[in-house]
N, CA, C and O atoms as a GROMACS GRO file, in nm:
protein
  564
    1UNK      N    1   8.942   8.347   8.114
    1UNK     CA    2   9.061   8.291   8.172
    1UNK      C    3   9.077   8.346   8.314
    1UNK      O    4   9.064   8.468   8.323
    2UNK      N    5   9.107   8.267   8.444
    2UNK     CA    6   9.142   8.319   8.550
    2UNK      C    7   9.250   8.299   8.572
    2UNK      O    8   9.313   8.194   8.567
    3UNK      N    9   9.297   8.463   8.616
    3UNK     CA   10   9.484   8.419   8.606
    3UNK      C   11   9.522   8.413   8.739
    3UNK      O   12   9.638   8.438   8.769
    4UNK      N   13   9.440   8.383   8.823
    4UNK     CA   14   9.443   8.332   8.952
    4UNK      C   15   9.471   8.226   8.943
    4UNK      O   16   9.531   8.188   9.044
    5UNK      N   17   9.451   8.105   8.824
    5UNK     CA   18   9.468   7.975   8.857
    5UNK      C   19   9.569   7.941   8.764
    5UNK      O   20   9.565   7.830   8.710
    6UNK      N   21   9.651   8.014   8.742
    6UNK     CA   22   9.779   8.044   8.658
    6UNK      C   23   9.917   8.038   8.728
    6UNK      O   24   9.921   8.126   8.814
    7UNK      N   25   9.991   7.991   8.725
    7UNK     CA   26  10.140   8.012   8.815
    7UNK      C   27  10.224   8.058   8.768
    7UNK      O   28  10.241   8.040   8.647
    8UNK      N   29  10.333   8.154   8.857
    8UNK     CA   30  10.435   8.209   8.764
    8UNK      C   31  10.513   8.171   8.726
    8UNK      O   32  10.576   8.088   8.791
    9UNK      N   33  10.558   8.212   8.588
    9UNK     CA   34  10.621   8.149   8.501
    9UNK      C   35  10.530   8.137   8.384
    9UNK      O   36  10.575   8.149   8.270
   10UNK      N   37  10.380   8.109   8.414
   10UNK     CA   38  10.309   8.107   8.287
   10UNK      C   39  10.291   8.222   8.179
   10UNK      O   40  10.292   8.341   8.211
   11UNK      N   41  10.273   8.178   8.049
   11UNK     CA   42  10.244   8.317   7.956
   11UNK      C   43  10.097   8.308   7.929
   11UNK      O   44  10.030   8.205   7.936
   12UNK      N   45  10.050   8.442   7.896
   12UNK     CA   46   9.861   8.419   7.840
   12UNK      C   47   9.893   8.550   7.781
   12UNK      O   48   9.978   8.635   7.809
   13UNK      N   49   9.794   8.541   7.685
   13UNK     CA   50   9.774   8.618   7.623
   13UNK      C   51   9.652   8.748   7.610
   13UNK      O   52   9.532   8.734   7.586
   14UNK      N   53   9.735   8.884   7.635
   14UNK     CA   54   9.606   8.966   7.684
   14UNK      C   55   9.605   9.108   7.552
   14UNK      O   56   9.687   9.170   7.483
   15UNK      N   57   9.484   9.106   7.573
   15UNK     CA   58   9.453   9.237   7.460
   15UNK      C   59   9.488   9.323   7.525
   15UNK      O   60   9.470   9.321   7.647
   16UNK      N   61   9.528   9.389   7.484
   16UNK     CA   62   9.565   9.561   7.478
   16UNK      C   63   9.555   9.699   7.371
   16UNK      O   64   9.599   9.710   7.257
   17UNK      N   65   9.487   9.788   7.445
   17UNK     CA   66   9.450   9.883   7.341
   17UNK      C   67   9.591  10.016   7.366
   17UNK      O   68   9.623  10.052   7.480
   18UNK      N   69   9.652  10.066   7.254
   18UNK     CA   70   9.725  10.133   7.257
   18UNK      C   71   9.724  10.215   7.162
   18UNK      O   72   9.728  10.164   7.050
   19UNK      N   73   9.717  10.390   7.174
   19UNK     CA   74   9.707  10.502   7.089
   19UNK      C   75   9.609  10.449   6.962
   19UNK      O   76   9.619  10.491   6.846
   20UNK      N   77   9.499  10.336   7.014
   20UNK     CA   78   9.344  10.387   6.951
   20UNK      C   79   9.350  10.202   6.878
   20UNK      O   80   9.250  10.150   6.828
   21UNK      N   81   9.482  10.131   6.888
   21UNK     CA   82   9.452  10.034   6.829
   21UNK      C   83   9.478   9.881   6.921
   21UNK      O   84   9.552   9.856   7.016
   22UNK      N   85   9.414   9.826   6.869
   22UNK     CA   86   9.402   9.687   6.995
   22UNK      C   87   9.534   9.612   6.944
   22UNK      O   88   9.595   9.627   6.838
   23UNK      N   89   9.556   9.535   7.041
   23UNK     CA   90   9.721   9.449   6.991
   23UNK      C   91   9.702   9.352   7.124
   23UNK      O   92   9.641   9.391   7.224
   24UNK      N   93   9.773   9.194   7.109
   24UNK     CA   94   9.788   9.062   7.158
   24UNK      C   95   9.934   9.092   7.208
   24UNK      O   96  10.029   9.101   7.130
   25UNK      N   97   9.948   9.108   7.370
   25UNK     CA   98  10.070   9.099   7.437
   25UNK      C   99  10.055   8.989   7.483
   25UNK      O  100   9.946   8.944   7.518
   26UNK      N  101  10.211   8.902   7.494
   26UNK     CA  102  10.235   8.777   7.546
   26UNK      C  103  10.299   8.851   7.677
   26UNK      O  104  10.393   8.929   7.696
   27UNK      N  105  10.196   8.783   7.763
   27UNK     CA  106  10.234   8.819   7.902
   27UNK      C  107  10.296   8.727   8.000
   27UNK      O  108  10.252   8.612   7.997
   28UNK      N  109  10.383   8.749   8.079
   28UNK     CA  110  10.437   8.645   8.175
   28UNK      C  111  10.411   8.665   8.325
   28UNK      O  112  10.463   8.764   8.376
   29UNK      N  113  10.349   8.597   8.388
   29UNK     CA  114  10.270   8.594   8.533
   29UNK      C  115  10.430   8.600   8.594
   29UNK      O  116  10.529   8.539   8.553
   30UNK      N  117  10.420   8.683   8.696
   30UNK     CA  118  10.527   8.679   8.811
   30UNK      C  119  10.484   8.666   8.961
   30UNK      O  120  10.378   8.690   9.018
   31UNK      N  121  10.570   8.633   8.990
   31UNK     CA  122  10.515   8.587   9.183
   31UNK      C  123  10.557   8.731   9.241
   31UNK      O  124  10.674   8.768   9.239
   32UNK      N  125  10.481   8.789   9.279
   32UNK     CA  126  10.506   8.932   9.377
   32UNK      C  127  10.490   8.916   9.520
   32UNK      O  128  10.381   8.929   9.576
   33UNK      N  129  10.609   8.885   9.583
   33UNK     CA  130  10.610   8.893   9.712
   33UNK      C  131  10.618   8.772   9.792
   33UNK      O  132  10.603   8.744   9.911
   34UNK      N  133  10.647   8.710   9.687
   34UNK     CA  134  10.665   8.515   9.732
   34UNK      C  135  10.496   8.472   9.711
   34UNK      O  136  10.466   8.357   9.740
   35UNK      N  137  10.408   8.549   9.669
   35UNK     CA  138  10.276   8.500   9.687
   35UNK      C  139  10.180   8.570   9.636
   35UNK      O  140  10.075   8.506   9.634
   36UNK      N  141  10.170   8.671   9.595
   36UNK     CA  142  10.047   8.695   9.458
   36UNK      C  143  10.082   8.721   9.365
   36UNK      O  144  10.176   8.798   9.347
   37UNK      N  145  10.002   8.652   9.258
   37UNK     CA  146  10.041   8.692   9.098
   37UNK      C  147   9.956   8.784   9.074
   37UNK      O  148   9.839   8.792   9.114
   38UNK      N  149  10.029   8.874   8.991
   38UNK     CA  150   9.956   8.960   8.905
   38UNK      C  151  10.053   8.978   8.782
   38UNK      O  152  10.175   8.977   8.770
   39UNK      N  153   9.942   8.995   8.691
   39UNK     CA  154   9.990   9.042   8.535
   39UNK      C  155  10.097   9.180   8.502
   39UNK      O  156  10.093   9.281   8.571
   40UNK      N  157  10.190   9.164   8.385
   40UNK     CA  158  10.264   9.236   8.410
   40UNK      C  159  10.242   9.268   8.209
   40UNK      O  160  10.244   9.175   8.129
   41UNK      N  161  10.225   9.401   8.173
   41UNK     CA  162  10.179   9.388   8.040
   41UNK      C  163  10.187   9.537   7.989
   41UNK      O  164  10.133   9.623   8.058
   42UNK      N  165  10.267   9.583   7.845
   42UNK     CA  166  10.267   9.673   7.818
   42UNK      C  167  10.370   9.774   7.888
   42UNK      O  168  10.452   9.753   7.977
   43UNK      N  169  10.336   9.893   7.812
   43UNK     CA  170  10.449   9.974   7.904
   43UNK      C  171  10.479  10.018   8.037
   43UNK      O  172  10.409  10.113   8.072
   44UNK      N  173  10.565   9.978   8.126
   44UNK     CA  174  10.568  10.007   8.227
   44UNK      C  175  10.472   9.898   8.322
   44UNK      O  176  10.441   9.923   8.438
   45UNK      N  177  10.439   9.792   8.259
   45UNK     CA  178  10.394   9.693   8.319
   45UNK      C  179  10.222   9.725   8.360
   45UNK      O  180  10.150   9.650   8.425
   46UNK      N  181  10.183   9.856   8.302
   46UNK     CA  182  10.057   9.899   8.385
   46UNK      C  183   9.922   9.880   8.273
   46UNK      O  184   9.808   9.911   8.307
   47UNK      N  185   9.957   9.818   8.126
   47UNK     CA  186   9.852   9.766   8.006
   47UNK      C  187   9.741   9.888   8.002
   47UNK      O  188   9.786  10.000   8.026
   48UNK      N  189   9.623   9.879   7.979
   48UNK     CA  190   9.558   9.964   7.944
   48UNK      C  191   9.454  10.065   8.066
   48UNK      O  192   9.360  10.144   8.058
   49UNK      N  193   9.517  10.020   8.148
   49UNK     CA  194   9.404  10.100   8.223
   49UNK      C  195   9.485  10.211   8.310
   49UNK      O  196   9.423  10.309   8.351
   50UNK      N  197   9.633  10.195   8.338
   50UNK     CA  198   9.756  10.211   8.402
   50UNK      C  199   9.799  10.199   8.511
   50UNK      O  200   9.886  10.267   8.565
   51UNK      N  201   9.728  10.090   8.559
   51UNK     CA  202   9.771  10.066   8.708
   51UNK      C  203   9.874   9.960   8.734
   51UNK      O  204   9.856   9.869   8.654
   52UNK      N  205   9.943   9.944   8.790
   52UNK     CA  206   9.999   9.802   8.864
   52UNK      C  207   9.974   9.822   8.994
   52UNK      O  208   9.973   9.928   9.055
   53UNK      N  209   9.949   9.688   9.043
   53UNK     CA  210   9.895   9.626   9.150
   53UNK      C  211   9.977   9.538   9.238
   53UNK      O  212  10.072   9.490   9.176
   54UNK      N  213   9.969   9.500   9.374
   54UNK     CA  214  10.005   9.410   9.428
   54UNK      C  215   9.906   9.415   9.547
   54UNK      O  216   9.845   9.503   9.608
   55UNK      N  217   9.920   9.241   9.552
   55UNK     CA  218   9.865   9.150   9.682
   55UNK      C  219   9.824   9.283   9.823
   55UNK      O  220   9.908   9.372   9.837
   56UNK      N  221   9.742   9.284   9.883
   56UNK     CA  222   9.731   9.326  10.019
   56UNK      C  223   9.772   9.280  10.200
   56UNK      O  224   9.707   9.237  10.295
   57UNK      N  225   9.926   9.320  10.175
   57UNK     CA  226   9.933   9.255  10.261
   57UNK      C  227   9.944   9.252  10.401
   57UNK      O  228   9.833   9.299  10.423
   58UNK      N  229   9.991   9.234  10.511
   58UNK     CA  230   9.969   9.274  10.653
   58UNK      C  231  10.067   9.422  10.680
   58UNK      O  232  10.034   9.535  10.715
   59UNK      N  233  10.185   9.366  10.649
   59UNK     CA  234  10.261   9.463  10.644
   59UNK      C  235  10.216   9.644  10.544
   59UNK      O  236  10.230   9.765  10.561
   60UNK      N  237  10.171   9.569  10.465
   60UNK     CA  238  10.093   9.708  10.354
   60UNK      C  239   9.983   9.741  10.441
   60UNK      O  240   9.977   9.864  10.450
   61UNK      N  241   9.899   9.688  10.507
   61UNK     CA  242   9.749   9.673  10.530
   61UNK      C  243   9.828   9.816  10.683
   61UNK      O  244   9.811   9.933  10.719
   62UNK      N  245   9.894   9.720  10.712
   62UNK     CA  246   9.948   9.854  10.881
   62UNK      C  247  10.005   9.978  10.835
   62UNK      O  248   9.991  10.068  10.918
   63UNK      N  249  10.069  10.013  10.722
   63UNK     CA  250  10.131  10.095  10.634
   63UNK      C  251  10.008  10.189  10.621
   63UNK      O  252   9.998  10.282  10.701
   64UNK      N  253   9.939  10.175  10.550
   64UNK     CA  254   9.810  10.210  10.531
   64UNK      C  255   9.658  10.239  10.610
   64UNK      O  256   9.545  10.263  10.567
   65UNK      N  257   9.709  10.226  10.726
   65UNK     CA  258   9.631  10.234  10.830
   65UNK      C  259   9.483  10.152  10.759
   65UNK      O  260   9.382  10.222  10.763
   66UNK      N  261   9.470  10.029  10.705
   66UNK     CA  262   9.354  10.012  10.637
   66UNK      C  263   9.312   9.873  10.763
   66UNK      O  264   9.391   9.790  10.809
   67UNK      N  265   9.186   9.885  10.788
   67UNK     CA  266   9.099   9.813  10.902
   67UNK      C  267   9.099   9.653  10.815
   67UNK      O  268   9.096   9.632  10.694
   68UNK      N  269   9.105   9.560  10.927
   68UNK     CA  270   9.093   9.427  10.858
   68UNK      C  271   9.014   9.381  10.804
   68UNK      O  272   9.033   9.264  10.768
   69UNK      N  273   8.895   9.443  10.773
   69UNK     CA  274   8.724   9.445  10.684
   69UNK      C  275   8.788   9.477  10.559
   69UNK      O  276   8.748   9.388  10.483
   70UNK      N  277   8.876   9.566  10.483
   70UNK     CA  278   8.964   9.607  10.411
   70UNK      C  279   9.020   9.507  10.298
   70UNK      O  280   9.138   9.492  10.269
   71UNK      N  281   8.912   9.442  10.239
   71UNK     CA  282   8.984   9.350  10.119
   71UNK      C  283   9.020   9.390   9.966
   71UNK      O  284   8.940   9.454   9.897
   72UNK      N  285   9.167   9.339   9.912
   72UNK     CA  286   9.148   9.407   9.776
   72UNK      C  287   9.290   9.391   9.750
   72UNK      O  288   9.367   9.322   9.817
   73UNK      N  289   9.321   9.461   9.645
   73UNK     CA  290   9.458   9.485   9.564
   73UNK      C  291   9.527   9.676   9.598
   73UNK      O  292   9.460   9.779   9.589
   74UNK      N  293   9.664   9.666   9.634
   74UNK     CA  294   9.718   9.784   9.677
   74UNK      C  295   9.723   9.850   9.524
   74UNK      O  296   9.731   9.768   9.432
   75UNK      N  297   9.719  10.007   9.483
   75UNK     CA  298   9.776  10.018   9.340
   75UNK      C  299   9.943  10.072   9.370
   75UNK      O  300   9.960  10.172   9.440
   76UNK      N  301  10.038  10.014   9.324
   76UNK     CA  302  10.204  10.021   9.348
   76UNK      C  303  10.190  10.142   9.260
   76UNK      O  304  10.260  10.228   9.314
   77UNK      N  305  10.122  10.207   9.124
   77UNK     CA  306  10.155  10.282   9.057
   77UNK      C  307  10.106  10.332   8.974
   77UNK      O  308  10.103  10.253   8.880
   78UNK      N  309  10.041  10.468   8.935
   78UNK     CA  310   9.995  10.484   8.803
   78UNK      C  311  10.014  10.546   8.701
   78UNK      O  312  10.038  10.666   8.717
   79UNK      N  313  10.012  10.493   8.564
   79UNK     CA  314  10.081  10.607   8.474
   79UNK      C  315  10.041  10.721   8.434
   79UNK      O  316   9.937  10.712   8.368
   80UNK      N  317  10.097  10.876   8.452
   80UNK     CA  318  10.042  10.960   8.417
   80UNK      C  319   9.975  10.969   8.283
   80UNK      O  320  10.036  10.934   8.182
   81UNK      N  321   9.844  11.020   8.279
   81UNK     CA  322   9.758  11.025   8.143
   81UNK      C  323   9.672  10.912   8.149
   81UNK      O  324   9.567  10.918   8.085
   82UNK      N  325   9.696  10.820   8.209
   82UNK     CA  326   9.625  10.703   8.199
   82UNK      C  327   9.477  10.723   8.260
   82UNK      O  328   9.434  10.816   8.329
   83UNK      N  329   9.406  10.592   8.206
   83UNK     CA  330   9.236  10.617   8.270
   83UNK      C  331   9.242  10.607   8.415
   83UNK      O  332   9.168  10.683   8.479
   84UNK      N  333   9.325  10.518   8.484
   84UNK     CA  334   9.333  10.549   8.611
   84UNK      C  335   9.399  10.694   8.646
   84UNK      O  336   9.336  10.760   8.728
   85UNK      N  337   9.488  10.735   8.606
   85UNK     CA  338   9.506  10.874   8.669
   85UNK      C  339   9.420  10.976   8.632
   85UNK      O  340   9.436  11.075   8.704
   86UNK      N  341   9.325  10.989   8.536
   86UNK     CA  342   9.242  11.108   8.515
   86UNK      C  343   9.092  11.034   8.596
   86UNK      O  344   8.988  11.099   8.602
   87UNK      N  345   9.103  10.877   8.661
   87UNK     CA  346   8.998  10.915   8.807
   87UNK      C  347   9.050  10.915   8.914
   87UNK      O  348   9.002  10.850   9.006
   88UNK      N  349   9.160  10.989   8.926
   88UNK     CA  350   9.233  10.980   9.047
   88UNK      C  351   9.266  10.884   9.127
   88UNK      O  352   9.289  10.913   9.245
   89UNK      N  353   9.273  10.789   9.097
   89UNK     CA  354   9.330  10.674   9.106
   89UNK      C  355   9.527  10.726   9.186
   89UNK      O  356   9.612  10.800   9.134
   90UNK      N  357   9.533  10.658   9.305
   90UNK     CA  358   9.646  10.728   9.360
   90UNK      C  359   9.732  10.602   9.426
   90UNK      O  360   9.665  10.509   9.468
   91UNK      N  361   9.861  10.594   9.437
   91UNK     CA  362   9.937  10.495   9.468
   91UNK      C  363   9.934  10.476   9.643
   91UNK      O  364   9.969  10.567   9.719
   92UNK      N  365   9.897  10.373   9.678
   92UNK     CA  366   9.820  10.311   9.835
   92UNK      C  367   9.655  10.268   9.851
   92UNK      O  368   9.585  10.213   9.936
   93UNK      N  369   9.634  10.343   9.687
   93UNK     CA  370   9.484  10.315   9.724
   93UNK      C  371   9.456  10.172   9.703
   93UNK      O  372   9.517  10.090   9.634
   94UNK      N  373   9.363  10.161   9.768
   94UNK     CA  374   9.283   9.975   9.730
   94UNK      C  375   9.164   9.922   9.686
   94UNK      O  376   9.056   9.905   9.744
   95UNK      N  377   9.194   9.903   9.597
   95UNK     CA  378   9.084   9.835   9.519
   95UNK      C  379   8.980   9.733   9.565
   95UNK      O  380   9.011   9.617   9.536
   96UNK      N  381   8.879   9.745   9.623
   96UNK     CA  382   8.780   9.674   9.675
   96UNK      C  383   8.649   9.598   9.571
   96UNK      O  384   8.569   9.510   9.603
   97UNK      N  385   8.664   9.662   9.456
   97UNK     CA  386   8.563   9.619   9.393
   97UNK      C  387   8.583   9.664   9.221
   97UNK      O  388   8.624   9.770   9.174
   98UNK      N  389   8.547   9.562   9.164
   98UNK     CA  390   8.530   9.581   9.031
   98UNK      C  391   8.406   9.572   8.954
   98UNK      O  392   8.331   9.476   8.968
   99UNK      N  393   8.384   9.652   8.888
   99UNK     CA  394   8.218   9.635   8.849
   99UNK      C  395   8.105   9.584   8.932
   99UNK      O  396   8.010   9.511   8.903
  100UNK      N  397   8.149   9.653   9.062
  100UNK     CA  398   8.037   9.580   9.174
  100UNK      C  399   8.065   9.428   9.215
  100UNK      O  400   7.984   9.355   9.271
  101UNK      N  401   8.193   9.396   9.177
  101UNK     CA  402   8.202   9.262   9.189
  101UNK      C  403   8.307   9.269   9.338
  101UNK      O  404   8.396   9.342   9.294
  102UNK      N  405   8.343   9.242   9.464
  102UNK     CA  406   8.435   9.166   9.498
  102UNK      C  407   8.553   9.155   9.470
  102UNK      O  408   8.545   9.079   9.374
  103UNK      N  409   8.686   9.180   9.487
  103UNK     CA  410   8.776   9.154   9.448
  103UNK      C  411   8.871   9.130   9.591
  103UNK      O  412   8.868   9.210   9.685
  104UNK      N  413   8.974   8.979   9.588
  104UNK     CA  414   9.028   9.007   9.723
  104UNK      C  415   9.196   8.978   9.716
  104UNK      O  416   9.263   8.942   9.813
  105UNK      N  417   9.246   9.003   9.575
  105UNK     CA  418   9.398   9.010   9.525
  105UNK      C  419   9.422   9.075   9.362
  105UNK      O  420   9.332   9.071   9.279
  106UNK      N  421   9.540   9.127   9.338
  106UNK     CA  422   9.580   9.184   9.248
  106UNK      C  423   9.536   9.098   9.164
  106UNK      O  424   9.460   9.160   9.090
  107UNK      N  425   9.542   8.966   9.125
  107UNK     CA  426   9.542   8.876   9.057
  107UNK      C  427   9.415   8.871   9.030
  107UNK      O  428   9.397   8.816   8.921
  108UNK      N  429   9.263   8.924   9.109
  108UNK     CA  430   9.153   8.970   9.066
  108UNK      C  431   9.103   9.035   9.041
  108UNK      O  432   8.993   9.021   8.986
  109UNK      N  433   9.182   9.192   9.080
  109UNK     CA  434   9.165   9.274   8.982
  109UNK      C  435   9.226   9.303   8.832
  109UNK      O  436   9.168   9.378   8.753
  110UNK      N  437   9.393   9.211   8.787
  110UNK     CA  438   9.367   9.237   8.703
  110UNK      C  439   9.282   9.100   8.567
  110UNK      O  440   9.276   9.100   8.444
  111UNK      N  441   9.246   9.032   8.643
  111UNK     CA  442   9.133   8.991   8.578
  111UNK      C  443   8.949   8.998   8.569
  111UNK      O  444   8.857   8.933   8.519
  112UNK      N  445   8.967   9.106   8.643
  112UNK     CA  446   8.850   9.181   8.631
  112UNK      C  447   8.850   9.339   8.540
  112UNK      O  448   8.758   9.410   8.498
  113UNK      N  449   8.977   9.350   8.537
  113UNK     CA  450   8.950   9.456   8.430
  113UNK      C  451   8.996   9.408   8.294
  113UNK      O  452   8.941   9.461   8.197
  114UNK      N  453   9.084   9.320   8.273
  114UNK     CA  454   9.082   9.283   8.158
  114UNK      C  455   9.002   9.247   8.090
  114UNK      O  456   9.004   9.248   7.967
  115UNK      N  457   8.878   9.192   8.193
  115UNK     CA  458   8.787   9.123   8.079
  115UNK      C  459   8.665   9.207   8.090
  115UNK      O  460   8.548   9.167   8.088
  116UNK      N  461   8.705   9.322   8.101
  116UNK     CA  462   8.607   9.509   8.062
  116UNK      C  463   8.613   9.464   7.903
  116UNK      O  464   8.725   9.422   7.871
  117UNK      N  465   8.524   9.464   7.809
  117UNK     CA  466   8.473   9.460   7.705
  117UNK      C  467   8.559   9.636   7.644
  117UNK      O  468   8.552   9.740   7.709
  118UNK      N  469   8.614   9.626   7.542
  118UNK     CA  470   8.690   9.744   7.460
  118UNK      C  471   8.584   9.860   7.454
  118UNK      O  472   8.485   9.864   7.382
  119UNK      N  473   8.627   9.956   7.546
  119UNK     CA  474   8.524  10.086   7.494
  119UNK      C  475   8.448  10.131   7.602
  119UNK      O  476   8.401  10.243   7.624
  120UNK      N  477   8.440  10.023   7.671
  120UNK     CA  478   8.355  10.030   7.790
  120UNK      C  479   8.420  10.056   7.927
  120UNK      O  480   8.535  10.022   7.956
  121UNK      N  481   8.327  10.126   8.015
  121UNK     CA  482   8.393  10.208   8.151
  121UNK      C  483   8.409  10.051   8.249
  121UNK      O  484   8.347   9.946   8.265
  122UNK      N  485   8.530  10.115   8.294
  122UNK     CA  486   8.510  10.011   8.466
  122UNK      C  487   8.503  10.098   8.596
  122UNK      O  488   8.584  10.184   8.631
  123UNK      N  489   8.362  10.047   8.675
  123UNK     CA  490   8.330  10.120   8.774
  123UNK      C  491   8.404  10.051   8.915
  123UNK      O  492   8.355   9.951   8.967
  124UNK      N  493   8.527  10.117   8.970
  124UNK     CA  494   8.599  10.057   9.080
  124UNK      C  495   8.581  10.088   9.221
  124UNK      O  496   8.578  10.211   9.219
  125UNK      N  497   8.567  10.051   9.347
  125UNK     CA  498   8.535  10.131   9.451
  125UNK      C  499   8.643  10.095   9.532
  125UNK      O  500   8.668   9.981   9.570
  126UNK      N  501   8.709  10.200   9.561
  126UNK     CA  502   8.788  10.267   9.627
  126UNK      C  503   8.845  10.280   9.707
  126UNK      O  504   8.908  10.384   9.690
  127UNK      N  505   8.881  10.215   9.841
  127UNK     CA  506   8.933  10.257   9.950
  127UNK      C  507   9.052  10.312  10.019
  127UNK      O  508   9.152  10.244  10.037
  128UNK      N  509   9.040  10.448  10.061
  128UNK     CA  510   9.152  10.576  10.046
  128UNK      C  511   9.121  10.640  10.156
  128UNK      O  512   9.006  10.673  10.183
  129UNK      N  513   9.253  10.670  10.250
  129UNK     CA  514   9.206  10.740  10.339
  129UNK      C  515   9.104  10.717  10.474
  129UNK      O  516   9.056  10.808  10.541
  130UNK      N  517   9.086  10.593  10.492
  130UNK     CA  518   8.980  10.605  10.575
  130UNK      C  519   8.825  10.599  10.507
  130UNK      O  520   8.748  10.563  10.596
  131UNK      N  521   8.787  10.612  10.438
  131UNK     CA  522   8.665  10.571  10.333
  131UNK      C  523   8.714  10.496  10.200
  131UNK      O  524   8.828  10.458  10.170
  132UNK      N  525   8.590  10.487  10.128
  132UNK     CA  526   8.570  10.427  10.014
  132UNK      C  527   8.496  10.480   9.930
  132UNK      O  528   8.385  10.521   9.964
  133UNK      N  529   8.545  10.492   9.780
  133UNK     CA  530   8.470  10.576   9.696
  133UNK      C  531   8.481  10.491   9.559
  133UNK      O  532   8.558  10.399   9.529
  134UNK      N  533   8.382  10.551   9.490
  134UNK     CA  534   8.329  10.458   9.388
  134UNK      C  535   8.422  10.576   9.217
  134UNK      O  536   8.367  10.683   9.193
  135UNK      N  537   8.521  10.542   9.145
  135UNK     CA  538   8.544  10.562   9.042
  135UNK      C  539   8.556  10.497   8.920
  135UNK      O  540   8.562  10.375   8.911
  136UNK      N  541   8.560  10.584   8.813
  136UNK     CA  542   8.506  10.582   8.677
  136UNK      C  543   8.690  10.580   8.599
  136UNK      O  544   8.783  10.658   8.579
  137UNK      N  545   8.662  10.455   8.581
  137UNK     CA  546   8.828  10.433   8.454
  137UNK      C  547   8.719  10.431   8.300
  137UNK      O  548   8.652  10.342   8.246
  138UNK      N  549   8.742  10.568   8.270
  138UNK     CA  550   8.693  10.552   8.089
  138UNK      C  551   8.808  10.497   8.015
  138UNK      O  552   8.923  10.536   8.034
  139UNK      N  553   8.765  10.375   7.904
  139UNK     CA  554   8.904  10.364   7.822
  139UNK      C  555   8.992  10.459   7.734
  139UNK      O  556   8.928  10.530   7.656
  140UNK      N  557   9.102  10.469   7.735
  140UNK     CA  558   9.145  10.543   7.625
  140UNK      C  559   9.119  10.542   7.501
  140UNK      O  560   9.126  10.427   7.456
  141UNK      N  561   9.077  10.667   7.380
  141UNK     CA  562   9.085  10.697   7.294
  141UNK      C  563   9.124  10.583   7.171
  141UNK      O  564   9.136  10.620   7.054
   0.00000   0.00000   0.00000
């Protein structure tokens, strides 16, 4: 499913693994910012990996001192304990890539990690600070 080609207001339905067991959240796409969707799922809106995300945008992009080569999803937040916070995963960073793939809105990253197979790592690369670095989200337990 690409929830890029989804509008808000729509529901889909996404797996989620929580304290070791998988479960079907009915999720509802929201418009962030008058203009990117991203998924909103589980506690604190951040589902299994613990991030929430939004669009990259000009105003964020100058915030961030990030160069206009600079494509991707901002992370708004992560939950402590989560697989993103034990790879340091930090709020401004940007997501440039998912499994070596490309990514150039929230709305593609979180459909690039959702559809990470249960159990299995997602390798994300990074951009923080002035570089880019390549981290390791192991799933939870």
């Amino acid at each position: 499913m690409e929830v890029g080609q989804k509008r808000p207001g729509d529901t889909i339905q996404l797996e989620v693994v929580r304290d070791g067991k998988t479960m079907t959240v009915p999720v509802t796409l929201e418009a962030m910012n008058g203009s990117a969707v991203t998924a909103a799922a589980g506690e604190h809106g951040k589902g299994r990996w613990g991030l929430s995300l939004d669009d990259l945008t000009p105003d964020t992009r100058d915030q961030l001192q990030a160069p206009a080569s600079v494509h991707g999803a901002v992370v708004e937040d992560v939950q402590p304990g989560s697989p993103a916070d034990n790879a340091s995963i930090q709020r401004g960073d940007i997501i440039v890539e998912v499994n070596r793939h490309a990514v150039s809105s929230a709305a593609d990253v979180a459909q690039a990690l959702s559809s990470v197979p249960k159990g299995q790592d997602a390798l994300l690369l990074v951009w923080s600070n002035g570089g880019n670095t390549f981290r390791v989200l192991h799933p939870a337990e």
